[in-house]
PyMOL Python script that loads the backbone (N, CA, C, O; Angstrom):
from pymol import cmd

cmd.read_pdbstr("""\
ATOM      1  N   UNK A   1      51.755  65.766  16.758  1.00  0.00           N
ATOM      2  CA  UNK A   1      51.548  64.392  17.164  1.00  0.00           C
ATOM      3  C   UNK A   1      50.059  64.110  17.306  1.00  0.00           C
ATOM      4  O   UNK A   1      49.401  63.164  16.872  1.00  0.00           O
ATOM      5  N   UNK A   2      49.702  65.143  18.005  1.00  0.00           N
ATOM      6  CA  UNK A   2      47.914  64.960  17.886  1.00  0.00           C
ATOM      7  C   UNK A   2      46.963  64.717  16.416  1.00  0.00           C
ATOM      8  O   UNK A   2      45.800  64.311  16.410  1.00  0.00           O
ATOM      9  N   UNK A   3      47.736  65.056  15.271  1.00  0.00           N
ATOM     10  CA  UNK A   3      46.775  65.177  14.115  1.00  0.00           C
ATOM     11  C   UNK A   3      47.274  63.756  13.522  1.00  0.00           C
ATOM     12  O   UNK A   3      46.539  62.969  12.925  1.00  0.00           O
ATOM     13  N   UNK A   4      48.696  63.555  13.798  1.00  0.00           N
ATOM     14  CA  UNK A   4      48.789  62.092  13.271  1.00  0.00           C
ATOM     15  C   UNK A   4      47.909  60.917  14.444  1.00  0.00           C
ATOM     16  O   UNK A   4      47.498  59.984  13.754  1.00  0.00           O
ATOM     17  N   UNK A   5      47.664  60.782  15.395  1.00  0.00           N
ATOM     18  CA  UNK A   5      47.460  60.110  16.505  1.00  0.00           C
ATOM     19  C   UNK A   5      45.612  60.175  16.040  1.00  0.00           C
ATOM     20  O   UNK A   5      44.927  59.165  16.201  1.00  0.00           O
ATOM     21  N   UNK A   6      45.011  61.454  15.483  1.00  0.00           N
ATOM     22  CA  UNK A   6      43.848  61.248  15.058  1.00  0.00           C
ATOM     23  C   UNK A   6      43.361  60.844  13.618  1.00  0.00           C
ATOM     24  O   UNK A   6      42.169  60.687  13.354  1.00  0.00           O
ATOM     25  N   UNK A   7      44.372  60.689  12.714  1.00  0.00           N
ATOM     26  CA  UNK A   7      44.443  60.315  11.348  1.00  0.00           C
ATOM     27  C   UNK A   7      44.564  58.548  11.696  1.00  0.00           C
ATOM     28  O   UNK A   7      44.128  57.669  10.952  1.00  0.00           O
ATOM     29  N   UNK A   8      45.212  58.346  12.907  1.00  0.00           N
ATOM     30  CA  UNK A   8      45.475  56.605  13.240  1.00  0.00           C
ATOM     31  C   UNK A   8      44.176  56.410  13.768  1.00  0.00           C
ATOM     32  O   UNK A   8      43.746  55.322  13.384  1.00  0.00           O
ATOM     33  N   UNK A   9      43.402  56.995  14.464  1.00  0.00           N
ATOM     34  CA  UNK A   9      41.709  56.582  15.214  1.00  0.00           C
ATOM     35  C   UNK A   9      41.191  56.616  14.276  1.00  0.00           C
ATOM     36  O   UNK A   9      40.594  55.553  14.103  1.00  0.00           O
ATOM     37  N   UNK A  10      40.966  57.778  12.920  1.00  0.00           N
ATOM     38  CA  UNK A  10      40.186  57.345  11.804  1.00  0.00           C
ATOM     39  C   UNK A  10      39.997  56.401  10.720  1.00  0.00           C
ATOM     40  O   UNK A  10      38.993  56.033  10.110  1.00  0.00           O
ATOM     41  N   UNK A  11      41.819  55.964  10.606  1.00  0.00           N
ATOM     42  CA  UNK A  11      41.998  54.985   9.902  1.00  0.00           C
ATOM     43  C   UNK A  11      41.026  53.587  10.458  1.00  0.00           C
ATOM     44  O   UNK A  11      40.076  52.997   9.942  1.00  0.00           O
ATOM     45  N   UNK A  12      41.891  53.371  11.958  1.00  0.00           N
ATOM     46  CA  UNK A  12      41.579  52.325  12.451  1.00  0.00           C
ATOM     47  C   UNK A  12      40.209  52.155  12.369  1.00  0.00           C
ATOM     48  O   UNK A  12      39.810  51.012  12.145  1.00  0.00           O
ATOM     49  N   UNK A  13      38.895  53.609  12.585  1.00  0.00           N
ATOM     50  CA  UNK A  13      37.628  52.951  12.710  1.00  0.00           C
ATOM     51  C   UNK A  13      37.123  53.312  11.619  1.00  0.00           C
ATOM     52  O   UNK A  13      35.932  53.581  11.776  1.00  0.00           O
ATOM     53  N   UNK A  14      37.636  53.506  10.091  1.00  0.00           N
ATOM     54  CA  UNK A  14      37.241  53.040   9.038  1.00  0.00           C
ATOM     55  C   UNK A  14      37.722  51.366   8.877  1.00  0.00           C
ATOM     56  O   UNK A  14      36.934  50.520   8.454  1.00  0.00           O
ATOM     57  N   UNK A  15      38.846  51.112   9.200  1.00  0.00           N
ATOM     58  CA  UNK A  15      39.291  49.369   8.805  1.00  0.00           C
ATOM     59  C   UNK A  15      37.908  48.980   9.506  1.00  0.00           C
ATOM     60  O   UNK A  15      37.240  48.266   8.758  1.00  0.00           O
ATOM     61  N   UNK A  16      37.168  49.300  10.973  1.00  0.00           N
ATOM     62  CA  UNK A  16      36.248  48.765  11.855  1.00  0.00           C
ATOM     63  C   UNK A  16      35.198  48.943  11.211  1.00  0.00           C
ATOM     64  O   UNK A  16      34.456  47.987  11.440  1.00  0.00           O
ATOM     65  N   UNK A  17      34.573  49.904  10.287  1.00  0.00           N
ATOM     66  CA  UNK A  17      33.401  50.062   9.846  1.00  0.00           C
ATOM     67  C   UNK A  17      33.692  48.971   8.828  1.00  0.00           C
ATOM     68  O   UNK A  17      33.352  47.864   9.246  1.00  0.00           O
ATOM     69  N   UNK A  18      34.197  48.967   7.675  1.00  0.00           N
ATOM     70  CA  UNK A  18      34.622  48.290   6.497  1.00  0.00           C
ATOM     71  C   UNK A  18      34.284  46.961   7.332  1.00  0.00           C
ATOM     72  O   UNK A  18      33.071  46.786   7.444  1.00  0.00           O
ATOM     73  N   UNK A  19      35.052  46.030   7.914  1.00  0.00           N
ATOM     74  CA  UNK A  19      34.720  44.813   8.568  1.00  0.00           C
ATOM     75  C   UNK A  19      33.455  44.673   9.144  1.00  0.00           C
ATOM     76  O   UNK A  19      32.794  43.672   8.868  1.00  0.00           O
ATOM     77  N   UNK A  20      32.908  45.737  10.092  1.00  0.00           N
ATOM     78  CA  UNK A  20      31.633  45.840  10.014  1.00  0.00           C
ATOM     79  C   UNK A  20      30.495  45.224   9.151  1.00  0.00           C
ATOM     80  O   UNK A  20      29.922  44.136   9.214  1.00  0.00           O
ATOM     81  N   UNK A  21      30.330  46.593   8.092  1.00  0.00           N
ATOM     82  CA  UNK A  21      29.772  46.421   6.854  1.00  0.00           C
ATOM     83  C   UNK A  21      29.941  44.953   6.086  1.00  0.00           C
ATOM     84  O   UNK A  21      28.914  44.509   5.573  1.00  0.00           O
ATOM     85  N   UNK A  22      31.147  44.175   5.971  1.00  0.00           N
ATOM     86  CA  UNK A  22      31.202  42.970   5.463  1.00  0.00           C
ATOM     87  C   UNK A  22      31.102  41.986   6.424  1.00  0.00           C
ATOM     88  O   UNK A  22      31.486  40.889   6.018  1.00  0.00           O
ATOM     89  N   UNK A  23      30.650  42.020   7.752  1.00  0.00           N
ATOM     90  CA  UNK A  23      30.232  41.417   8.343  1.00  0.00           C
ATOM     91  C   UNK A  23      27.818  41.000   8.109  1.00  0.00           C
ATOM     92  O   UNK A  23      26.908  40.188   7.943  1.00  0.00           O
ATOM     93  N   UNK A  24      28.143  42.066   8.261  1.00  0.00           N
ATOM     94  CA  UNK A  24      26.602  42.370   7.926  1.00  0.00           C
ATOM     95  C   UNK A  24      26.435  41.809   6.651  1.00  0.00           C
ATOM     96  O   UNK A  24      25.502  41.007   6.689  1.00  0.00           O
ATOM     97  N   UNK A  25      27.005  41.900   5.400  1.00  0.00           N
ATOM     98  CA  UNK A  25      26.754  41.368   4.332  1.00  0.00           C
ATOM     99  C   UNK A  25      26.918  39.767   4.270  1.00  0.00           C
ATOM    100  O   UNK A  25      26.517  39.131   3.295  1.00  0.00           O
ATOM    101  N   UNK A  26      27.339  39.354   5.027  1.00  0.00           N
ATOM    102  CA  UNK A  26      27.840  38.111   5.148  1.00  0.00           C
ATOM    103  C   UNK A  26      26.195  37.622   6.055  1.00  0.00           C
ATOM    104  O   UNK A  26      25.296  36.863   5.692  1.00  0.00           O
ATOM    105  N   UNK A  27      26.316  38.235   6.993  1.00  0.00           N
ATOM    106  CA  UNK A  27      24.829  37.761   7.533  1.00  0.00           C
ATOM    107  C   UNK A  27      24.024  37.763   6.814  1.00  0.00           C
ATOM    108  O   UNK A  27      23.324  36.755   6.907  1.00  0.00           O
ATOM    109  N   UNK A  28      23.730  38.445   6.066  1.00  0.00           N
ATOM    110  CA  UNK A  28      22.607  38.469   5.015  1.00  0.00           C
ATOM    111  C   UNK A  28      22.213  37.518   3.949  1.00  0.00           C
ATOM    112  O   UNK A  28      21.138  37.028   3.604  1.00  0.00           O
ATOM    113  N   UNK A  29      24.278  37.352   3.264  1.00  0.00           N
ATOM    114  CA  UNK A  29      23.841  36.380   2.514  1.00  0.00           C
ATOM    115  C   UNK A  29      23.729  34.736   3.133  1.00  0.00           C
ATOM    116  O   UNK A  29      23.333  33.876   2.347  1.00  0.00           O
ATOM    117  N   UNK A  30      24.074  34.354   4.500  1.00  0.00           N
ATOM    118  CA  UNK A  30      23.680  33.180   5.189  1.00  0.00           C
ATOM    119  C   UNK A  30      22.495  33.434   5.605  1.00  0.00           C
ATOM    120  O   UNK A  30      21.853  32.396   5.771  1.00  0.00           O
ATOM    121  N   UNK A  31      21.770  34.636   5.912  1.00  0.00           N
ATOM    122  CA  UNK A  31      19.985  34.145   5.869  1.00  0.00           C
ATOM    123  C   UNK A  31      19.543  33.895   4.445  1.00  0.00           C
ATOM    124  O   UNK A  31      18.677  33.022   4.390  1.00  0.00           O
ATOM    125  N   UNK A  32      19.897  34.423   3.247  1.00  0.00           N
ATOM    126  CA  UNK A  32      19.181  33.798   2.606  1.00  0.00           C
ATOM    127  C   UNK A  32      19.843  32.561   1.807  1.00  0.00           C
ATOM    128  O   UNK A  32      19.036  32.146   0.975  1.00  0.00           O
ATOM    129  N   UNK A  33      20.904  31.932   1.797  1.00  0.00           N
ATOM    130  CA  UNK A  33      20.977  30.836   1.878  1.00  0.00           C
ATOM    131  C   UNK A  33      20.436  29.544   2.914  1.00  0.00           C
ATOM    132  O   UNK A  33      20.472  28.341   2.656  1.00  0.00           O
ATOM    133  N   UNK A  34      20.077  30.015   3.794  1.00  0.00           N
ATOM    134  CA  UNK A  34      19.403  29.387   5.120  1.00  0.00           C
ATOM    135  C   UNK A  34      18.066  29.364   4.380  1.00  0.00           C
ATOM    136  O   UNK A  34      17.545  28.249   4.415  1.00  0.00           O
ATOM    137  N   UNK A  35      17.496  30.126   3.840  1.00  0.00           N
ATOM    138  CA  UNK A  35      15.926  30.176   3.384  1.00  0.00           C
ATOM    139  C   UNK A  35      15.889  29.108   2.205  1.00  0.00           C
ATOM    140  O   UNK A  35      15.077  28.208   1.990  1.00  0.00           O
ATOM    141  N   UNK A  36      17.428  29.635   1.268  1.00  0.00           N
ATOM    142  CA  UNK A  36      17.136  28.844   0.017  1.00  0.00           C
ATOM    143  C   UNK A  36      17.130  27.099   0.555  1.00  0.00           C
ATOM    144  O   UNK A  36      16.417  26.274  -0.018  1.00  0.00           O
ATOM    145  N   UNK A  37      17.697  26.869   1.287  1.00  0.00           N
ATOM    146  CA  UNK A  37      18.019  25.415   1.655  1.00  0.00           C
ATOM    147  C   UNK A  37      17.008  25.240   2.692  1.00  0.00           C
ATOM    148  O   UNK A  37      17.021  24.063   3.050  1.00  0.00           O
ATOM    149  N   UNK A  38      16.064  25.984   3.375  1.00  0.00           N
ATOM    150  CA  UNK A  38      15.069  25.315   4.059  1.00  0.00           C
ATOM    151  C   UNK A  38      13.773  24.888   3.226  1.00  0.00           C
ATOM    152  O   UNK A  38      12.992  23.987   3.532  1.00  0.00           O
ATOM    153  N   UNK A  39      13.690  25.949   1.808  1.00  0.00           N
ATOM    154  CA  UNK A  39      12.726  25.820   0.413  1.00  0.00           C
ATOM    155  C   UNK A  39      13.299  24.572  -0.121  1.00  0.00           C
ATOM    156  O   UNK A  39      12.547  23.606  -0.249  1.00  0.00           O
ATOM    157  N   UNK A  40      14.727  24.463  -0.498  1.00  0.00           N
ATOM    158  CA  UNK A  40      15.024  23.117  -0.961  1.00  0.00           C
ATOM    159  C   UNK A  40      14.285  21.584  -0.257  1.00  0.00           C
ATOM    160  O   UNK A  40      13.674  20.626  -0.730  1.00  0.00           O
ATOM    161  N   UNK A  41      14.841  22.093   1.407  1.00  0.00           N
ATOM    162  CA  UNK A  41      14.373  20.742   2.127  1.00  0.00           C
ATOM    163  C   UNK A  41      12.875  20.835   1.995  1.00  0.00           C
ATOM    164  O   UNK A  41      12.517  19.669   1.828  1.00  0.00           O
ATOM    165  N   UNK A  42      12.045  21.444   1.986  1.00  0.00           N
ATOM    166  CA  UNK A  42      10.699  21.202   1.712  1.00  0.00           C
ATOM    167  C   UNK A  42       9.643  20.455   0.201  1.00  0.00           C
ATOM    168  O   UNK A  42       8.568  19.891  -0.006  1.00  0.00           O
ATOM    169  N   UNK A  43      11.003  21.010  -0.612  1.00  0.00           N
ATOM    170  CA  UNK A  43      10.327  20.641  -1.566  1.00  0.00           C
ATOM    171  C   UNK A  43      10.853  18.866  -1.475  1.00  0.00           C
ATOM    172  O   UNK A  43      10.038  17.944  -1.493  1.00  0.00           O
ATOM    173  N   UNK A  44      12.122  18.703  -1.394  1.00  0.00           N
ATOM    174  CA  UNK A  44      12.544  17.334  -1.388  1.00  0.00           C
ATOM    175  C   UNK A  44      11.614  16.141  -0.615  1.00  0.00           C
ATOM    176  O   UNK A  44      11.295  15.056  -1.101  1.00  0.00           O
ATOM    177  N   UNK A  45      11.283  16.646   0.691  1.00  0.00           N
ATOM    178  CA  UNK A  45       9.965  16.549   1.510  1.00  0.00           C
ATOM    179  C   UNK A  45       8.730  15.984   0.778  1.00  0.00           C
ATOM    180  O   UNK A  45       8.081  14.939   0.808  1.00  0.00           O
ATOM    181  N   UNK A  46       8.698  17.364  -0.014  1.00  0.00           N
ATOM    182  CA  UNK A  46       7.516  16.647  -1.202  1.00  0.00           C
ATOM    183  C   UNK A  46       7.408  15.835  -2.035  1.00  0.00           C
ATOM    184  O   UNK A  46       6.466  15.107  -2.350  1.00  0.00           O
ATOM    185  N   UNK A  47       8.548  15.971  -2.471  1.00  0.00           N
ATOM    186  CA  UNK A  47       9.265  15.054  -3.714  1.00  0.00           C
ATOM    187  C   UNK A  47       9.031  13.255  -2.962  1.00  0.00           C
ATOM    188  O   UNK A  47       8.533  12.273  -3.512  1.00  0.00           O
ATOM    189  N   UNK A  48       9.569  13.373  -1.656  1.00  0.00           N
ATOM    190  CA  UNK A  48       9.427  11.903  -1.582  1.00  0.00           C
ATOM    191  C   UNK A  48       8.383  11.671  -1.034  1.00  0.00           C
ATOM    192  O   UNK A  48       7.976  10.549  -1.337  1.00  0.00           O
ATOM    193  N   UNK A  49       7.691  12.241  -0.307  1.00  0.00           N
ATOM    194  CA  UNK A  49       6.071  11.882  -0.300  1.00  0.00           C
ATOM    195  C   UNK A  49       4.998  11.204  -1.267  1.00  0.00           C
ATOM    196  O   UNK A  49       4.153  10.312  -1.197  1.00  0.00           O
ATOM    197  N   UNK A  50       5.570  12.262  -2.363  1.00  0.00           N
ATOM    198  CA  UNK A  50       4.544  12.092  -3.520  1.00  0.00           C
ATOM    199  C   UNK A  50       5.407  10.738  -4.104  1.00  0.00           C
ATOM    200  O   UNK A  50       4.734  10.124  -4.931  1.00  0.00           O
ATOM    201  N   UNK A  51       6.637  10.190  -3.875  1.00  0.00           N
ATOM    202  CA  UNK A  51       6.985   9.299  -4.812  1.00  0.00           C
ATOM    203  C   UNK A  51       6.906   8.157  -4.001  1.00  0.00           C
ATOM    204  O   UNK A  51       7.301   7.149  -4.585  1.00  0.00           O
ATOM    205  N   UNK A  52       6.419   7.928  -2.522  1.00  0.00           N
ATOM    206  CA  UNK A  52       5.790   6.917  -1.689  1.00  0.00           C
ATOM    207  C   UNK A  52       4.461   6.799  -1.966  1.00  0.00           C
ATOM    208  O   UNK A  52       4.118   5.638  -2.190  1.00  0.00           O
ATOM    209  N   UNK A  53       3.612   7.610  -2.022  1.00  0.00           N
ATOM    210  CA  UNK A  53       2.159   7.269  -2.706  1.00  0.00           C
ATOM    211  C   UNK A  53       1.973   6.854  -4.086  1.00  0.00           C
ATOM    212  O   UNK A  53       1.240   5.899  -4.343  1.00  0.00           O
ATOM    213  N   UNK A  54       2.415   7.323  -4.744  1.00  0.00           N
ATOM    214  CA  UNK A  54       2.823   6.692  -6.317  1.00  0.00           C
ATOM    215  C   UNK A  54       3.464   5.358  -6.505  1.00  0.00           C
ATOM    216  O   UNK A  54       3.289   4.629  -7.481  1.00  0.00           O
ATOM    217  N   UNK A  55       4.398   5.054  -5.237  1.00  0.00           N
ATOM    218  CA  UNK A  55       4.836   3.676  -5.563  1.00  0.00           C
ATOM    219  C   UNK A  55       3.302   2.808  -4.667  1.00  0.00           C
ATOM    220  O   UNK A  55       2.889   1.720  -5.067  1.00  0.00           O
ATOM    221  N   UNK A  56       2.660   3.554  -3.459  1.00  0.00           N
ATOM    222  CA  UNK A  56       1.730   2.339  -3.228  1.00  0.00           C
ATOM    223  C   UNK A  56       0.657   2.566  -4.358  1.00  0.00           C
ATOM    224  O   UNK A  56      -0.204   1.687  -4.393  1.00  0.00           O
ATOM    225  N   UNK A  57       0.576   3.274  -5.011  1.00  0.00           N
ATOM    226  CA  UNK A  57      -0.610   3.180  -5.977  1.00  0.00           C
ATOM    227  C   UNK A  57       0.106   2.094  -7.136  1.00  0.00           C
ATOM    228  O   UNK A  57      -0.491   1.121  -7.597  1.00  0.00           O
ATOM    229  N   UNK A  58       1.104   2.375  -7.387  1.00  0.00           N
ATOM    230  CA  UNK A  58       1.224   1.228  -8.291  1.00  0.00           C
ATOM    231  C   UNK A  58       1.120   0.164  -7.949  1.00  0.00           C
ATOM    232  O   UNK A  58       0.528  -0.599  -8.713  1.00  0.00           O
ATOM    233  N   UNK A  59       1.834  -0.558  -6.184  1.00  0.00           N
ATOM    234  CA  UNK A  59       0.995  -1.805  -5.769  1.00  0.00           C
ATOM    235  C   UNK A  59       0.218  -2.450  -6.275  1.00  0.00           C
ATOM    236  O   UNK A  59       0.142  -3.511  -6.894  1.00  0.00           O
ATOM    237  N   UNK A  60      -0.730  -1.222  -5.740  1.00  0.00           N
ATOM    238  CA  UNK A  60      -1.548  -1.485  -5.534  1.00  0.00           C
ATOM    239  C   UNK A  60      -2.663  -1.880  -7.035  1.00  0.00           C
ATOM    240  O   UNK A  60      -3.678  -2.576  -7.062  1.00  0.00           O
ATOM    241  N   UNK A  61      -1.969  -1.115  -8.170  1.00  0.00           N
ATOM    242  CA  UNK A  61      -2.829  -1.574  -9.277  1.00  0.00           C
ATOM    243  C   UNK A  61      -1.914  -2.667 -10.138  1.00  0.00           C
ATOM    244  O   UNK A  61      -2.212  -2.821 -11.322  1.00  0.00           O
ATOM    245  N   UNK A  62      -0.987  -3.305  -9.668  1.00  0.00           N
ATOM    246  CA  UNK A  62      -0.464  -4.369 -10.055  1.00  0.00           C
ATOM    247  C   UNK A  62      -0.807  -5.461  -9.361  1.00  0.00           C
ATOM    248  O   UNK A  62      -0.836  -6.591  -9.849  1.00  0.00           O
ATOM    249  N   UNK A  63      -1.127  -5.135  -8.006  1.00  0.00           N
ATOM    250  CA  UNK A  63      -1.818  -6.157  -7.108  1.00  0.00           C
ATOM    251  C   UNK A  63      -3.434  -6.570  -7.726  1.00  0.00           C
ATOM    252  O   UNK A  63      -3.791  -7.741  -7.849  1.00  0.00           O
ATOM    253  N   UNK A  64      -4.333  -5.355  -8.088  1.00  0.00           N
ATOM    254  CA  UNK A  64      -5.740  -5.546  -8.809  1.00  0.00           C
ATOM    255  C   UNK A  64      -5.042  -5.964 -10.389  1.00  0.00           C
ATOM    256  O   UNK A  64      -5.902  -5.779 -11.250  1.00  0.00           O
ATOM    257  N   UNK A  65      -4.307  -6.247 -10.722  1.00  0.00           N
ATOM    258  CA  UNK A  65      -4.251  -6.748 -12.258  1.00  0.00           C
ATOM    259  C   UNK A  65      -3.316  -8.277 -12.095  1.00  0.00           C
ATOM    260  O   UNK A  65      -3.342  -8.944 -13.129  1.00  0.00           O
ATOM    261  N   UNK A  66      -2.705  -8.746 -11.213  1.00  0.00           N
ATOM    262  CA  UNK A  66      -2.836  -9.586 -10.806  1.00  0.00           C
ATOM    263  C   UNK A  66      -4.415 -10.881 -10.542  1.00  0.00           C
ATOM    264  O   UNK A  66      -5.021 -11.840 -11.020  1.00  0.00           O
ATOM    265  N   UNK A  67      -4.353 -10.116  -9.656  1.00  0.00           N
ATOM    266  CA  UNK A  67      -6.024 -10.309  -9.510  1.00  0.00           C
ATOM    267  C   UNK A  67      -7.017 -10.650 -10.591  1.00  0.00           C
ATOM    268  O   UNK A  67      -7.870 -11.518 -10.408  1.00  0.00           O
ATOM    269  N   UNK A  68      -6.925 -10.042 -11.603  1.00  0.00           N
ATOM    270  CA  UNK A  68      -7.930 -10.110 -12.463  1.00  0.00           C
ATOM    271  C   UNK A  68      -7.328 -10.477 -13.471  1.00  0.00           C
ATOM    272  O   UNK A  68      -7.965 -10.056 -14.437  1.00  0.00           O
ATOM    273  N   UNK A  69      -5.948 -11.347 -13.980  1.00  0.00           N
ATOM    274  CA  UNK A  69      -5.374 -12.190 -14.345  1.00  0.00           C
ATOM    275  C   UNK A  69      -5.617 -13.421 -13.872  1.00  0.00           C
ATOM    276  O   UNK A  69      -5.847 -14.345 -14.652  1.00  0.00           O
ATOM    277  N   UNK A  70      -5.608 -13.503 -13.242  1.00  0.00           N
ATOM    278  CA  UNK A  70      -5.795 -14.896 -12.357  1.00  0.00           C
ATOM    279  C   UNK A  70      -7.410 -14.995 -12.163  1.00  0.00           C
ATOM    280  O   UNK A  70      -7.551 -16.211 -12.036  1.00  0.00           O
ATOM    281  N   UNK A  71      -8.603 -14.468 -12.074  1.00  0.00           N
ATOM    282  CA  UNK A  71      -9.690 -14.375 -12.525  1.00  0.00           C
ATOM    283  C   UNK A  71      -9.544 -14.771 -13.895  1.00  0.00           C
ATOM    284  O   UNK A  71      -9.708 -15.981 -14.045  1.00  0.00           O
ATOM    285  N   UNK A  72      -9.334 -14.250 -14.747  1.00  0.00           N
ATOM    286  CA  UNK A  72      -9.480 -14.294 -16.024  1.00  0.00           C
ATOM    287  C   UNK A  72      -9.106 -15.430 -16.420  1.00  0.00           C
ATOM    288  O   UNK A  72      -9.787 -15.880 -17.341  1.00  0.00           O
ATOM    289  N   UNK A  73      -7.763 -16.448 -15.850  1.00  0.00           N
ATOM    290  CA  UNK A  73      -7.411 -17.574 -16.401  1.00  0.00           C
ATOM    291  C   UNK A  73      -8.456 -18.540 -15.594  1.00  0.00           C
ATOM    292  O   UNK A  73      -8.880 -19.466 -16.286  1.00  0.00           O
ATOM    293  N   UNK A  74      -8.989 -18.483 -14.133  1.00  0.00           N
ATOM    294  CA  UNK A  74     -10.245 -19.307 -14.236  1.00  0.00           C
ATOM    295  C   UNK A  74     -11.103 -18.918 -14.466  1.00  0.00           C
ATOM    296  O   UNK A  74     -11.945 -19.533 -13.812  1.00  0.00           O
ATOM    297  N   UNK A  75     -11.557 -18.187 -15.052  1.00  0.00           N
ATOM    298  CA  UNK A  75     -12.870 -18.022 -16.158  1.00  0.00           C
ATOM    299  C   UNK A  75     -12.942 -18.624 -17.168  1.00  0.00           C
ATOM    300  O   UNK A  75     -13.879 -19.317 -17.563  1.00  0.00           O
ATOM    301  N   UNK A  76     -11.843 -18.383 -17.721  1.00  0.00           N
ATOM    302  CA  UNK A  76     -11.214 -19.377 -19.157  1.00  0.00           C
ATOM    303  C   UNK A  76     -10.997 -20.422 -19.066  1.00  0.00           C
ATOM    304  O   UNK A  76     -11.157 -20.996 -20.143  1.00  0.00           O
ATOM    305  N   UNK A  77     -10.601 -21.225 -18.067  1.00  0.00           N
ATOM    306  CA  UNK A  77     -10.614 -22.499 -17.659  1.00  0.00           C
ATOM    307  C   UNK A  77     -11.676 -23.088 -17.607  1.00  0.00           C
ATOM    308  O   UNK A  77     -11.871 -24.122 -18.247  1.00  0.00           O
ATOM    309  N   UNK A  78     -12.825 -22.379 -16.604  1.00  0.00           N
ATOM    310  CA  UNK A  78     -13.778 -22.791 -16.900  1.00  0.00           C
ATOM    311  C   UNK A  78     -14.601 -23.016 -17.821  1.00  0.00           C
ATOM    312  O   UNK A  78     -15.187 -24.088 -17.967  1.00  0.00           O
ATOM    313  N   UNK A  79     -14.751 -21.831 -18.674  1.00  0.00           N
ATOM    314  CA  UNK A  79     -15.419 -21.504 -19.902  1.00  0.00           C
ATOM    315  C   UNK A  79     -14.944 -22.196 -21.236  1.00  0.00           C
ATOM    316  O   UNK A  79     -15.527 -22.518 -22.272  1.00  0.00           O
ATOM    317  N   UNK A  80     -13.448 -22.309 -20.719  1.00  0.00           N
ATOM    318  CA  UNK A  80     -13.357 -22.962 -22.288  1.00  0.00           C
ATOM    319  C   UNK A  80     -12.540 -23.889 -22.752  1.00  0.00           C
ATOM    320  O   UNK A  80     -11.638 -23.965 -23.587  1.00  0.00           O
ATOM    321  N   UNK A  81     -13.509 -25.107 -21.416  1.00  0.00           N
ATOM    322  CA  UNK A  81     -13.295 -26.959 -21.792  1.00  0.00           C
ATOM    323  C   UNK A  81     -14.287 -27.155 -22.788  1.00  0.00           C
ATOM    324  O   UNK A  81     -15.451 -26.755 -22.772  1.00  0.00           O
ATOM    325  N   UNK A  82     -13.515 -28.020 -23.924  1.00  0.00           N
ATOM    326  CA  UNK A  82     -14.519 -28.079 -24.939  1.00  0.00           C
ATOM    327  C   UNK A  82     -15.647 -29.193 -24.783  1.00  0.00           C
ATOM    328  O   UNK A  82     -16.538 -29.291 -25.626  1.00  0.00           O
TER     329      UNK A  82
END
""", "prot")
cmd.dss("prot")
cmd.show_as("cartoon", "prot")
cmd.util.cbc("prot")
cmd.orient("prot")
C-alpha cells in the first residue's frame, strides 16, 4: 500500500509541476504581449501627433496661399485697369 500511496504523491506532484511550468509559460507570454501592445500604444501616440502637426501645417499653408491669392487678385486689380 505504501508504494502505491507513493506512486499517487508522484503522480499528483508531476500533474503540479506540469501546471506549474504552464503556468510560468503563460506569464511569460502575457509579459511580452504586454510589451508588444505598450510598443504598439506608443507608436500610435506618434502616429497621431505627427498627423496633428501635419494637419496644422497644412492650415496653415493654405491659410498663406489664401493670402497671397487674394493679394494677387488686388494687385491685378490694381495693375491691370486699362
Amino acid at each position: 500500500i505504501s508504494l502505491i500511496s507513493e506512486l499517487e504523491q508522484i503522480h499528483s506532484l508531476n500533474i503540479w509541476n506540469k501546471s506549474k511550468l504552464k503556468y510560468k509559460e503563460n506569464e511569460k507570454d502575457t509579459e511580452v504581449l504586454m510589451s508588444a501592445l505598450s510598443a504598439m500604444q506608443d507608436k500610435t501616440q506618434h502616429l497621431e501627433n505627427s498627423l496633428s502637426a501635419e494637419t496644422r501645417i497644412k492650415l496653415d499653408l493654405f491659410s498663406a496661399l489664401g493670402d497671397a491669392k487674394r493679394q494677387l487678385e488686388i494687385a491685378q486689380g490694381t495693375w491691370g485697369l486699362p
